[in-house]
N, C-alpha and C positions, 0 to 999 in steps of 0.2 A: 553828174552828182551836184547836188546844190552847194559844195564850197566850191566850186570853182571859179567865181569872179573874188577877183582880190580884195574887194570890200566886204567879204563875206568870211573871206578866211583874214583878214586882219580884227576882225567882230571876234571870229573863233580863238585867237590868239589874247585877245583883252579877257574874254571871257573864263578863258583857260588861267590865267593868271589870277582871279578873282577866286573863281573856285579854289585854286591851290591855294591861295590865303585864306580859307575858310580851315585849310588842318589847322593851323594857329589856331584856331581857336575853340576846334574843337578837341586837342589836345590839351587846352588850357583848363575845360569843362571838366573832362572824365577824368584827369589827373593821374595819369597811367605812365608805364617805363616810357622811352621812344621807340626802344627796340620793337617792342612788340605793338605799339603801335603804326610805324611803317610795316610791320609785317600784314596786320591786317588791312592797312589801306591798300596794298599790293594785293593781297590773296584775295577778299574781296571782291577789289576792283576785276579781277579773273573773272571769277563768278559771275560777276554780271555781265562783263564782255561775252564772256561762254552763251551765258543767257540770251542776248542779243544776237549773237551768229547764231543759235538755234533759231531763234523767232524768223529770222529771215532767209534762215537753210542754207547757211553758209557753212560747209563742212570745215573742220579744222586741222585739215592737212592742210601743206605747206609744198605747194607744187613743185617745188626744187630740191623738195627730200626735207634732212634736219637742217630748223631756221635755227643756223650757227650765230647770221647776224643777229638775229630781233633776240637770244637771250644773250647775246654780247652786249644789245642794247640795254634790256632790261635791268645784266649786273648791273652795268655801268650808271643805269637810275637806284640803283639799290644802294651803290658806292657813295654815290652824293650824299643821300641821308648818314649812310654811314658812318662815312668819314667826315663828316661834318659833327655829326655828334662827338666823336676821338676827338676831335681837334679844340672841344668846345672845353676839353680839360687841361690843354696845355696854351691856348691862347685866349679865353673867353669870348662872350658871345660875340660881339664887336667884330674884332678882330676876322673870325671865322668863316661868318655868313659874308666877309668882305671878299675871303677868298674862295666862297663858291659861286660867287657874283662876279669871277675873272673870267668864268664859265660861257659866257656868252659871249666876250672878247676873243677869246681864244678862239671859237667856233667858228666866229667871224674872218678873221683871219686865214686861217683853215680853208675856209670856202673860199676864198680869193683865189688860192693857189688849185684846190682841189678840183672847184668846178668852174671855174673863172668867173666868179661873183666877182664883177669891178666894186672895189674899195675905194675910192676917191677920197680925197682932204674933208670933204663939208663932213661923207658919209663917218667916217672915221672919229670927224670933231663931234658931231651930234653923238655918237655912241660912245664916246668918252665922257661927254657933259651928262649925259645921264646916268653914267656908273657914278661921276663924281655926288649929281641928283643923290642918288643910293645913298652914297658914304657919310650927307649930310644927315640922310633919317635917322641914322645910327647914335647909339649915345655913347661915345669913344669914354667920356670917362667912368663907366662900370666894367671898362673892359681890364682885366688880368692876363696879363703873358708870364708864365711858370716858366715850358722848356720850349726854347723859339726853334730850336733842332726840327724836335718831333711834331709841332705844331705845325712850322711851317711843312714839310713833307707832307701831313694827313690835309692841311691846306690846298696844296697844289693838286695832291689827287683828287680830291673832290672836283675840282676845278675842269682839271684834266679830263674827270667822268662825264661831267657836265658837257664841254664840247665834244666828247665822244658820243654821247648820247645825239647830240646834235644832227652830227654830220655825218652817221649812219642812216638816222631817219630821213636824210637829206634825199639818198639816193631814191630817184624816184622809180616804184613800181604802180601795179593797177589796186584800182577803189577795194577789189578782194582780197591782192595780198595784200594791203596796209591792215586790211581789218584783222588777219590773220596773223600778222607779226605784232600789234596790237595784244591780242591775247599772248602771245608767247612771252611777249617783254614783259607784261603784269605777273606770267605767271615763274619767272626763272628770277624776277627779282623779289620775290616773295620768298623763294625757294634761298634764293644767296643771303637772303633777311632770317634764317632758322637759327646759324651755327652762331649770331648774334644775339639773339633774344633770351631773355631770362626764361625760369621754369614757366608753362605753361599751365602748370596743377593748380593755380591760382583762382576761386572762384572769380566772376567777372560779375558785377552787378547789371539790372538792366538798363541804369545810363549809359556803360560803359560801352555794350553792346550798343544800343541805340546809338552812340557817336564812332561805332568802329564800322556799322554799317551806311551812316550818313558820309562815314570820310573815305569808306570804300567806293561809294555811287559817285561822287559828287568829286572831290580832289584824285581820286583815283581814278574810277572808270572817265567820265566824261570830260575830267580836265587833261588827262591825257589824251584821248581821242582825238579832241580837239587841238591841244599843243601839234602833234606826229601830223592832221591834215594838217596844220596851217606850215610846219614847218617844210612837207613835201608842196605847198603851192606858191610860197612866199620866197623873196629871198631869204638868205639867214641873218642880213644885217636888221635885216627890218622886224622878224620873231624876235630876235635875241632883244633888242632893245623895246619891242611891249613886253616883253616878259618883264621886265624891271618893275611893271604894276604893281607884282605881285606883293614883293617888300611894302607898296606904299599902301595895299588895301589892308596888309596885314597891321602897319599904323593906324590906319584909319579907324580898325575894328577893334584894335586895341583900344584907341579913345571912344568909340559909339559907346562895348560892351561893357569892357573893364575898366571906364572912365582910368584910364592909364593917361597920363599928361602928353602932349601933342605940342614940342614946344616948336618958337620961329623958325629955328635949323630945321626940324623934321619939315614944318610947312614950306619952308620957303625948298625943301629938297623933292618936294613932291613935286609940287607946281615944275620943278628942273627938268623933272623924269617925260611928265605930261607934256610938258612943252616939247622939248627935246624928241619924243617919239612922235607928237601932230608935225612936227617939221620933217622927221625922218621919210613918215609916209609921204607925203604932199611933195617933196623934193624926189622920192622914187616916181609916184605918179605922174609927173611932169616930165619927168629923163623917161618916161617908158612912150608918152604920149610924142615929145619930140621924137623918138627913135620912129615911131609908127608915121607919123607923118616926113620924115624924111625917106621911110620905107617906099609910100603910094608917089611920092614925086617924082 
């Protein structure tokens, strides 16, 4: 398959995070619930996957019988939005997106013991200085803490969904079943997105549609496809930490689109994230090339 060299699936992983900052804002456009818009970036995003494995005659059975994992997976991408929205009324924004950005520490972590992903000091420091990156873009003082109880719990779960999500996808199988637990995760987390979403009897105008199906193709179908390859070819220190982009495109587009202010802390947090993930790569690349050469010796 063509992600299979590591510069290719670290491209897919930047990419994927870019796309997932485009729902920002196209969420921001059609001015819609959340609920019911993760439900159609999920159900959607189905659709086209479906679409895709048809064009290529990729049947949609699941050669181990029912894929238990990939709609464990998919709740667990459903939960994140979820539970991130809950938490957005007891902790504010701030606060919230801080704890589903612990998401990929955890995951981290996780993979150490799981599949013996070595976690080393540099590996560890780099991936803390770029959540710290994160916390800079944030603007802590519009954030409100109501009930810190219930915020933090729907906090952690999200959190917790997030490295789940992770290190299911981890487990590696073949280019077909990925494509096929793929559809299943878009389509069980669309499905755990119903018992959430407001009445559906609502006419929908044609922006609105026009952005539920541009968030379905684009943040759904393809940024995920791309996340689940890079996450089965990559380590997970090295996904988890470009995923960080995503927070920083969605500032970015905040200020291109919504001329939304872009102050020093956010810039000087971006530049953290950026940097911080060109050293991540370039210090794995060099530990894989020493390994290879003390291999042939």
């Amino acid at each position: 398959m063509f992600y299979k060299s590591s510069l290719t699936a670290i491209l897919m992983t930047i990419v994927s995070g870019v796309l997932m900052a485009t729902s920002a804002v196209v969420f921001k456009w059609i001015e819609i619930s959340a609920e019911i818009f993760i439900f159609f970036r999920m159900f959607i995003g189905a659709i086209f996957f479906a679409l895709y494995l048809f064009i290529i005659r990729q049947p949609l059975r699941h050669k181990n019988g029912f894929p238990l994992s990939s709609c464990i997976a998919g709740a667990c991408l459903a939960a994140v939005f979820i539970l991130y929205m809950k938490s957005l009324s007891y902790l504010g924004m701030t606060v919230a997106i801080m704890f589903v950005y612990m998401g990929p520490l955890l995951a981290t972590i996780a993979a150490h013991f799981i599949f013996q992903e070595r976690l080393n000091q540099k590996t560890l420091a780099l991936i803390t200085t770029a959540f710290l990156g994160f916390l800079m873009i944030q603007d802590f003082s519009s954030g409100k803490i109501l009930h810190l109880d219930t915020g933090i719990t729907l906090g952690l779960g999200a959190a917790i969904s997030y490295a789940l999500f992770v290190i299911i996808n981890r487990y590696p199988v073949s280019a077909d079943e990925q494509n096929v637990r793929i559809f299943y995760q878009l389509l069980s987390g669309a499905i755990v997105c119903i018992p959430f979403t407001p009445d559906f009897s609502s006419n929908f105008s044609s922006e609105q549609w026009i952005g539920f199906i541009f968030t379905g193709f684009f943040p759904g179908c393809l940024a995920i496809f791309f996340a689940v390859s890079a996450i089965q070819r990559l380590e997970t220190s090295v996904v988890n930490t470009l995923l960080y982009i995503e927070p920083v495109f969605v500032a970015v587009f905040g200020w291109l689109i919504f001329h939304e202010p872009l102050s020093l802390n956010q810039s000087i947090g971006t530049l953290i994230i950026i940097t911080s993930s060109l050293l991540l790569v370039i210090s794995k690349h060099k530990s894989k090339s020493h390994h290879r050469v003390k291999k042939s010796l």
